[in-house]
C-alpha positions as CSV (number, residue, x, y, z in Angstrom):
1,X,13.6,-0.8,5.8
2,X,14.4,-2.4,2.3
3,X,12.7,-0.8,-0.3
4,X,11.2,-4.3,-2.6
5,X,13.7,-4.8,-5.7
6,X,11.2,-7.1,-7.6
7,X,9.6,-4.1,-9.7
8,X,6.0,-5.8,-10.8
9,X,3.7,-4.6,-13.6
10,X,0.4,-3.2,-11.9
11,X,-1.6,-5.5,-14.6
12,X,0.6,-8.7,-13.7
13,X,-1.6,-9.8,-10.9
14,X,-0.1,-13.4,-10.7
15,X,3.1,-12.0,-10.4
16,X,1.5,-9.6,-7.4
17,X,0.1,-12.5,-6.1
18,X,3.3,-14.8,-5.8
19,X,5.0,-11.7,-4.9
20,X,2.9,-11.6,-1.9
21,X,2.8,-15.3,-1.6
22,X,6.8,-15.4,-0.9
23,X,6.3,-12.5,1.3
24,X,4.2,-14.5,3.2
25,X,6.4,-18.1,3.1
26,X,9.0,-15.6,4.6
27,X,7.9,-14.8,7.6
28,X,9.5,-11.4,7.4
29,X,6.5,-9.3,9.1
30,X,8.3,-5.9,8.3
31,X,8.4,-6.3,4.7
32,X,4.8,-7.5,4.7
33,X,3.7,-4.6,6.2
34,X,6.1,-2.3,4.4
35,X,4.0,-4.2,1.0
36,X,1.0,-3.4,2.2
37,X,1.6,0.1,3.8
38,X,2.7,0.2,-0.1
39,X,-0.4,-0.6,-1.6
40,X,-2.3,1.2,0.2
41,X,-0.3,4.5,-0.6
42,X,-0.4,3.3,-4.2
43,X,-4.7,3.2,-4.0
44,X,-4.5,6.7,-2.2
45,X,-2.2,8.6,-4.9
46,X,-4.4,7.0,-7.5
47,X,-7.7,7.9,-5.8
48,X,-5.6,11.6,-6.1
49,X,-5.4,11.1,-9.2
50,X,-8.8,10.1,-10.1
51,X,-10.1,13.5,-8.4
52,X,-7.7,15.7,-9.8
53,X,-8.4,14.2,-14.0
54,X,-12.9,14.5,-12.9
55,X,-11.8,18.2,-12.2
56,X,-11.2,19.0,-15.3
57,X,-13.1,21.3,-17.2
58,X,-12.9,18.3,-20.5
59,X,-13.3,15.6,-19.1
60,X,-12.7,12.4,-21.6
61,X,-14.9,10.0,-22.6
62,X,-14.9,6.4,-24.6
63,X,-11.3,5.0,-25.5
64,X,-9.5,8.1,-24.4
65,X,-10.8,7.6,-20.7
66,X,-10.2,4.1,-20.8
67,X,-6.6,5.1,-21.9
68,X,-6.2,7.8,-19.1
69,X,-6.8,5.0,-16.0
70,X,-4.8,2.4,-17.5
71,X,-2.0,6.1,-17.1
72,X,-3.2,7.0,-14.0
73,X,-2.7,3.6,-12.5
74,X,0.4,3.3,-14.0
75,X,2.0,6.8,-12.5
76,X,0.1,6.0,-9.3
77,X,2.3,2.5,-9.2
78,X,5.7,4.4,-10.5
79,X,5.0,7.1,-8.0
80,X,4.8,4.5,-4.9
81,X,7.8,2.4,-5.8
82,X,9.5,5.7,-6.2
83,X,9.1,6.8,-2.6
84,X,5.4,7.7,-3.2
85,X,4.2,10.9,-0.4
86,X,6.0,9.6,2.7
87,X,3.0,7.6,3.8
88,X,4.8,4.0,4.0
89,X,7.8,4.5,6.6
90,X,5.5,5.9,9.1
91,X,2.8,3.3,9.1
92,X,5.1,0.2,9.0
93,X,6.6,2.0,11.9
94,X,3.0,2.4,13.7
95,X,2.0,-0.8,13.1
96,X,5.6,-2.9,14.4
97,X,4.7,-0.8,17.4
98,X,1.1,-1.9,17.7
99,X,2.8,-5.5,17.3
100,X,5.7,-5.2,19.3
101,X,2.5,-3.6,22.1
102,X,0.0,-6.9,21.8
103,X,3.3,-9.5,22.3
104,X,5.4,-7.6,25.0
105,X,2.0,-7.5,27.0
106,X,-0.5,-10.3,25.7
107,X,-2.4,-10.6,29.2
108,X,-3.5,-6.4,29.2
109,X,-4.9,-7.0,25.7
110,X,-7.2,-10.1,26.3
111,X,-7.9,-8.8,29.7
112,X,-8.9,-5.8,29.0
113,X,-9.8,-5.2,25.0
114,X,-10.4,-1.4,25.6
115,X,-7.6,-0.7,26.7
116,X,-9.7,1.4,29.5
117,X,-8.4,1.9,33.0
């Protein structure tokens, strides 16, 4: 699995959205997942992030809160395309498998959605 050499600004969100546009022209279902199994680590380290500043015992206020979440989002993105906490590899994995599941046996899904016996 290719780890994405375009590095994008979290604030650029055109930039995000062509990225993801290209992705999609592509056709390259791993490294659309491997994006999105990205950004969902990046929302998870920053929600991390989020709890860990709130439990502080001064907490900021004004300009100087504004100032730490434009920081926090900005290590939360640097800590993802940096390997992040091991959450992306896995889940890409998972999910070709659920994919790889529905197309080697398309009749057991729409025949029986459950999956029950």
């Amino acid at each position: 699995m290719a780890v994405s050499s375009i590095q994008i600004s979290p604030w650029d969100l055109s930039a995000q959205q062509a990225h993801a546009n290209r992705l999609r022209r592509s056709g390259d279902t791993p490294a659309q997942l491997e994006e999105a199994a990205r950004g969902f680590e990046n929302v998870m380290i920053r929600k991390w992030i989020e709890a860990a500043r709130r439990a502080s015992l001064e907490p900021r206020q004004g300009p100087l809160a504004a100032y730490d979440n434009l920081v926090d989002d900005q290590l939360a993105f640097l800590m993802t395309r940096q390997g992040g906490v091991g959450f992306v590899k896995p889940m890409v994995q998972q999910m070709l498998r659920q994919i790889d599941g529905r197309v080697s046996s398309p009749n057991e899904m729409t025949s029986n959605p459950r999956g029950e016996k």
